[in-house]
N, CA, C, O and CB atoms as a CASP TS submission, in Angstrom:
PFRMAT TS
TARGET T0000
AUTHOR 0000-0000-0000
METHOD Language model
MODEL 1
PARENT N/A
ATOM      1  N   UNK     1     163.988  66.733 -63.766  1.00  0.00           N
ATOM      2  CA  UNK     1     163.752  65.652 -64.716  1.00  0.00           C
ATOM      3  C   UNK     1     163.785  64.330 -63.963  1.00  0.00           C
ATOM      4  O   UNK     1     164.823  63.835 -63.525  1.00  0.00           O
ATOM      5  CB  UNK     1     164.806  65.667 -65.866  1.00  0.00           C
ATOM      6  N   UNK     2     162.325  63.685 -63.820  1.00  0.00           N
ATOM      7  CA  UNK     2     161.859  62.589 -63.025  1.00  0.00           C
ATOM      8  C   UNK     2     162.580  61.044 -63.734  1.00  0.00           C
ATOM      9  O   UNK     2     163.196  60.222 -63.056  1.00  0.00           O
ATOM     10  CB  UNK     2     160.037  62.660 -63.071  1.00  0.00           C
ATOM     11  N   UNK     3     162.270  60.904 -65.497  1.00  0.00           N
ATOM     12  CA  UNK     3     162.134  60.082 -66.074  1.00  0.00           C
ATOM     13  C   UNK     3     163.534  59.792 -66.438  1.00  0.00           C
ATOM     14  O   UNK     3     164.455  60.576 -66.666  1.00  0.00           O
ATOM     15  CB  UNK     3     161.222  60.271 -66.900  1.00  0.00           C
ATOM     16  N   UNK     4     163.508  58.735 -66.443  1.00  0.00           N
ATOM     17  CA  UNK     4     165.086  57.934 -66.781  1.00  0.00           C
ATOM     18  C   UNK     4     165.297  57.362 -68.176  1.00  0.00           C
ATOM     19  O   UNK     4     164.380  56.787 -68.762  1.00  0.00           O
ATOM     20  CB  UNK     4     165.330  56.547 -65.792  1.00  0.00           C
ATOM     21  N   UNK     5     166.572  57.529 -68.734  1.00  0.00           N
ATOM     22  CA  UNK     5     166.413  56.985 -70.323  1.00  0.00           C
ATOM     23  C   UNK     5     167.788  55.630 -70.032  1.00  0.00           C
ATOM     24  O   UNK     5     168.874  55.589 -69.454  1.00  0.00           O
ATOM     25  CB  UNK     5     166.926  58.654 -71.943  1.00  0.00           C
ATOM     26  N   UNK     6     166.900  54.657 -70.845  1.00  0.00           N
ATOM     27  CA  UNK     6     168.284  53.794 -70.787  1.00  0.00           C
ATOM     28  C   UNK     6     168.703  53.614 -72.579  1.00  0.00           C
ATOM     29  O   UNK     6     167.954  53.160 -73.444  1.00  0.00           O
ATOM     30  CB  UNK     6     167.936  51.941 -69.851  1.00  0.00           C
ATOM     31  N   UNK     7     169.788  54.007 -72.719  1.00  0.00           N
ATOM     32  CA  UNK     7     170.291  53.559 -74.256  1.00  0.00           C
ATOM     33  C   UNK     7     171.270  52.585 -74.134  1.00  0.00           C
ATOM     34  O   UNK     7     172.251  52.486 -73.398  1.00  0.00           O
ATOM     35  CB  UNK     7     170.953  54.743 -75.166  1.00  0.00           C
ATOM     36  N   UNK     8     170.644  51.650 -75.300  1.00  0.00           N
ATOM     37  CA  UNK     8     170.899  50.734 -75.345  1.00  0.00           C
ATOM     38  C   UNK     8     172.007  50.484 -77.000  1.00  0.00           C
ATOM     39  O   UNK     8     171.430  49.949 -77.947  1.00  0.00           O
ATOM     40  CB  UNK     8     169.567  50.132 -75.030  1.00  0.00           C
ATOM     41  N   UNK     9     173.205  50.819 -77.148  1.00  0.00           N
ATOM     42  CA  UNK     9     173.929  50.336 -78.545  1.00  0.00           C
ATOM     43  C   UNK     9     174.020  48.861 -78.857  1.00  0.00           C
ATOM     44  O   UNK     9     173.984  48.195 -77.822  1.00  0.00           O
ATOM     45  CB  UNK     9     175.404  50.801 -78.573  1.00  0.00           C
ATOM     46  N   UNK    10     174.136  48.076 -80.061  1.00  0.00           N
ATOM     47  CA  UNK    10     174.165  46.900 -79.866  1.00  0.00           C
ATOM     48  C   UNK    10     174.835  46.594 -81.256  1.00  0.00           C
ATOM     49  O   UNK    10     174.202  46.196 -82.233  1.00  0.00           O
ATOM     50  CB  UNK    10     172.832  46.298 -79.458  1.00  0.00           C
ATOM     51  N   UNK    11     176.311  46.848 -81.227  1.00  0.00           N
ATOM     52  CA  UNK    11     176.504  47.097 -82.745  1.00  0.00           C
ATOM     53  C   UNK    11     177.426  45.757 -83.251  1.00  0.00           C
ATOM     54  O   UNK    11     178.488  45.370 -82.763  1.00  0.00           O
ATOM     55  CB  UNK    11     177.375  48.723 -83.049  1.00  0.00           C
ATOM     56  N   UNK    12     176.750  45.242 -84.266  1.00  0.00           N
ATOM     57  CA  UNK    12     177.567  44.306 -84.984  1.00  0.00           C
ATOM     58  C   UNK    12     176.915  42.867 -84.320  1.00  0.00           C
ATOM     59  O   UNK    12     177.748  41.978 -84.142  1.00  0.00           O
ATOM     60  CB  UNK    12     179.347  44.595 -84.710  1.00  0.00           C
ATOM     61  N   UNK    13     175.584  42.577 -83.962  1.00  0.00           N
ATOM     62  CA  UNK    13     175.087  42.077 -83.516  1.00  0.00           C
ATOM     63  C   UNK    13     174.062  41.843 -84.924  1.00  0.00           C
ATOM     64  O   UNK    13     173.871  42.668 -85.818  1.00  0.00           O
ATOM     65  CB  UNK    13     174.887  42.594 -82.271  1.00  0.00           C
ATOM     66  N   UNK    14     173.408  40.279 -84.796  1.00  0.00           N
ATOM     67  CA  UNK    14     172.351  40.288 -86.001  1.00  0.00           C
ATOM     68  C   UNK    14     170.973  40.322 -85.371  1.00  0.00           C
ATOM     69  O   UNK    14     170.741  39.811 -84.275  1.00  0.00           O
ATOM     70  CB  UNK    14     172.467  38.919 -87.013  1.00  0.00           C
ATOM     71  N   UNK    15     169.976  41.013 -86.188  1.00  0.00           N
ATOM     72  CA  UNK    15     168.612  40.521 -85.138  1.00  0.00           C
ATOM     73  C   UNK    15     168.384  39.805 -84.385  1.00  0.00           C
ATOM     74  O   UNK    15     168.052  40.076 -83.231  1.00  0.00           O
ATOM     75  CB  UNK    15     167.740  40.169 -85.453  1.00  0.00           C
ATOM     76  N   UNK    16     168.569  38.184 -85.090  1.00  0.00           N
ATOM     77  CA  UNK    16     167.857  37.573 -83.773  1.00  0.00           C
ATOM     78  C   UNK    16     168.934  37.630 -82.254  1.00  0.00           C
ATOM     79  O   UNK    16     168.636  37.120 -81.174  1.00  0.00           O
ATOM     80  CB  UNK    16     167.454  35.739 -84.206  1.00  0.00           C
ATOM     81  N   UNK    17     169.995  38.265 -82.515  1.00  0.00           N
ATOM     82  CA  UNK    17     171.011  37.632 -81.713  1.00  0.00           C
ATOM     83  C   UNK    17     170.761  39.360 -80.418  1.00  0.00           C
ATOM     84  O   UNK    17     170.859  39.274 -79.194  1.00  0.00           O
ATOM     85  CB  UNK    17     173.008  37.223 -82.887  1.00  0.00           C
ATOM     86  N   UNK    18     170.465  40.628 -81.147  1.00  0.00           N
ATOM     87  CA  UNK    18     170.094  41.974 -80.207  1.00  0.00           C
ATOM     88  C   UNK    18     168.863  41.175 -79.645  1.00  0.00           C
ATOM     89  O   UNK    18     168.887  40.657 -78.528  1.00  0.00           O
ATOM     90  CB  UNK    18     169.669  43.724 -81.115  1.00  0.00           C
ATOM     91  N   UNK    19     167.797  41.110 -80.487  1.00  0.00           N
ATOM     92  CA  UNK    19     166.709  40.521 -79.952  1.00  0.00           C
ATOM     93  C   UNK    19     166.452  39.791 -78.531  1.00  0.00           C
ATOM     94  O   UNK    19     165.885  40.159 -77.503  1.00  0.00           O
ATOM     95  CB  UNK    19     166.491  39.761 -80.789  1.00  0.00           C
ATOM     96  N   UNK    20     167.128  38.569 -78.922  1.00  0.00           N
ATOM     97  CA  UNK    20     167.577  37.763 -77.715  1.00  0.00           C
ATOM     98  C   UNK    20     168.076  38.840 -76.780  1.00  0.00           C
ATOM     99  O   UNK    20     167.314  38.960 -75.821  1.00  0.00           O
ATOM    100  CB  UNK    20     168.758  36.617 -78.050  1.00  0.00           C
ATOM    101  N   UNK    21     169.056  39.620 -76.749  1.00  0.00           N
ATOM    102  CA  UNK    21     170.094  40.209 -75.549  1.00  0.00           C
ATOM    103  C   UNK    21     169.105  40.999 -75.298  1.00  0.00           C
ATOM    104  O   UNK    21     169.398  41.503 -74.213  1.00  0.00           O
ATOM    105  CB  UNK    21     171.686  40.961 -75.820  1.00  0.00           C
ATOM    106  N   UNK    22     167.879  41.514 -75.716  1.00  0.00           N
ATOM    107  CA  UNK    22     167.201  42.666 -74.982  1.00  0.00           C
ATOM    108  C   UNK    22     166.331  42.328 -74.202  1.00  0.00           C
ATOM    109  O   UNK    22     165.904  43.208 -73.454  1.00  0.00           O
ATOM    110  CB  UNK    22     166.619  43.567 -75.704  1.00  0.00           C
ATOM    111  N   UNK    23     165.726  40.869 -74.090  1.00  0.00           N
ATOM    112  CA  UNK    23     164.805  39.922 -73.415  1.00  0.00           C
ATOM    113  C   UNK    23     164.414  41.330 -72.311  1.00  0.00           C
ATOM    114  O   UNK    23     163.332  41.905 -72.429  1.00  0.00           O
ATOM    115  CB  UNK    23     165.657  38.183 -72.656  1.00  0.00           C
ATOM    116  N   UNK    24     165.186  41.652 -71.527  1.00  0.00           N
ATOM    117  CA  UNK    24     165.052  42.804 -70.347  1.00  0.00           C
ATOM    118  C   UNK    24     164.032  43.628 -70.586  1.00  0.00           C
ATOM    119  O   UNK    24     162.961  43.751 -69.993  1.00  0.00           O
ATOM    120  CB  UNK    24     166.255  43.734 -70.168  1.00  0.00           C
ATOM    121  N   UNK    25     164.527  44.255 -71.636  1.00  0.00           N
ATOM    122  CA  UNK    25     163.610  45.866 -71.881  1.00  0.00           C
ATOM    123  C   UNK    25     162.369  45.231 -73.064  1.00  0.00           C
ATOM    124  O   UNK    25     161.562  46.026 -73.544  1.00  0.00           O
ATOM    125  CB  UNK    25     164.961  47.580 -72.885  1.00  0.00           C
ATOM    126  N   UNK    26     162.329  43.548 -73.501  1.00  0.00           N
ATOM    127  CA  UNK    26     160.820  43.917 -74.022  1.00  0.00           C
ATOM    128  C   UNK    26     159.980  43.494 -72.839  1.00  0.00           C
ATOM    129  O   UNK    26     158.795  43.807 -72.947  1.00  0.00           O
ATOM    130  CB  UNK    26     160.291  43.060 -75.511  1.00  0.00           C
ATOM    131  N   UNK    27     160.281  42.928 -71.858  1.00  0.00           N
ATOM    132  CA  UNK    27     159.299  42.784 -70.482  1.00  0.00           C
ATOM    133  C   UNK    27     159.113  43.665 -70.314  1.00  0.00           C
ATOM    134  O   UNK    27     157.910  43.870 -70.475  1.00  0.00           O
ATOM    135  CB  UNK    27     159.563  42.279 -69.271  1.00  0.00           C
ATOM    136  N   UNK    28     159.876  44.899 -69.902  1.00  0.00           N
ATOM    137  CA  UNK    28     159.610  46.182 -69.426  1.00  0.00           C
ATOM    138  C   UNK    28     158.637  46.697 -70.383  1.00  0.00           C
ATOM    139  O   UNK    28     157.593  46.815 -69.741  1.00  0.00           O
ATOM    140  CB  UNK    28     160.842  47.051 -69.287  1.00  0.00           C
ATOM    141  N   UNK    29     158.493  46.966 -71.267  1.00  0.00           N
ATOM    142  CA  UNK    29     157.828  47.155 -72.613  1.00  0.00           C
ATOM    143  C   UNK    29     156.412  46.513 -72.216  1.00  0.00           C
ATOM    144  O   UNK    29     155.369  47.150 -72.066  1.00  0.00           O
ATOM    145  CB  UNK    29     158.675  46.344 -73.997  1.00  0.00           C
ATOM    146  N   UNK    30     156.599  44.978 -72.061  1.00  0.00           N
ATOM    147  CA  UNK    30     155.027  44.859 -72.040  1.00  0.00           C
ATOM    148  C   UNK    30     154.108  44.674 -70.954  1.00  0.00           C
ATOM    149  O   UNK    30     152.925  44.338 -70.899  1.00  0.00           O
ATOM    150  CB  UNK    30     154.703  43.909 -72.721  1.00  0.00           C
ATOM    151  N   UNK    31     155.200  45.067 -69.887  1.00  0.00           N
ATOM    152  CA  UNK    31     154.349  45.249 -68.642  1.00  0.00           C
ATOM    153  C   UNK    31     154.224  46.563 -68.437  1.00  0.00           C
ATOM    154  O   UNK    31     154.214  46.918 -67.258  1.00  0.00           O
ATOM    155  CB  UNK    31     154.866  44.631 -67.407  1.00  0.00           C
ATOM    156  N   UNK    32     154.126  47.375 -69.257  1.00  0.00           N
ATOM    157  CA  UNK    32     153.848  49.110 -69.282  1.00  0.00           C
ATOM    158  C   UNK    32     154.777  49.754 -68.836  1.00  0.00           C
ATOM    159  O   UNK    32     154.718  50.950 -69.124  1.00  0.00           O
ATOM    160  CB  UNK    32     152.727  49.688 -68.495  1.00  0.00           C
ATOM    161  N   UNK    33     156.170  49.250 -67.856  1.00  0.00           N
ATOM    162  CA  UNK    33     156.770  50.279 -67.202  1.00  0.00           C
ATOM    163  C   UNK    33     157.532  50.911 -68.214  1.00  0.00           C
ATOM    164  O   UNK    33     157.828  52.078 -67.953  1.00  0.00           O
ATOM    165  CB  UNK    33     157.547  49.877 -66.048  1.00  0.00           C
ATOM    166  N   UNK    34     157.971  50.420 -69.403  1.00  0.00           N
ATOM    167  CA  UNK    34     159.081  51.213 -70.240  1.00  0.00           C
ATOM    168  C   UNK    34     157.978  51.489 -71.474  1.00  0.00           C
ATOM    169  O   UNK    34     156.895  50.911 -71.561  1.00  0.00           O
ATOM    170  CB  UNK    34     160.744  50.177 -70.738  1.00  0.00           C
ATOM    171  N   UNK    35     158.525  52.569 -72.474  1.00  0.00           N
ATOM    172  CA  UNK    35     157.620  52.827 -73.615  1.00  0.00           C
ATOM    173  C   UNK    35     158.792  52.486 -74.657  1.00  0.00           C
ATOM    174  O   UNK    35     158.579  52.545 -75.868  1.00  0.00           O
ATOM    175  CB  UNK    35     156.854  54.487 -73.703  1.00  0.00           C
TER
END
């Protein structure tokens, strides 16, 4: 098993405030490397 999983919990956090903290993984997201 090649592929790597990252989980991410984010509990007690409000949208905009996970949102903000994930800045990371939606780049990854929209530069194709993460799905």
């Amino acid at each position: 098993m090649s592929e790597k999983v990252i989980l991410v919990v984010l509990d007690g956090l409000s949208y905009s405030v996970a949102h903000h903290c994930m800045g990371y993984l939606n780049g990854l997201i929209k530069a194709d490397s993460a799905t």
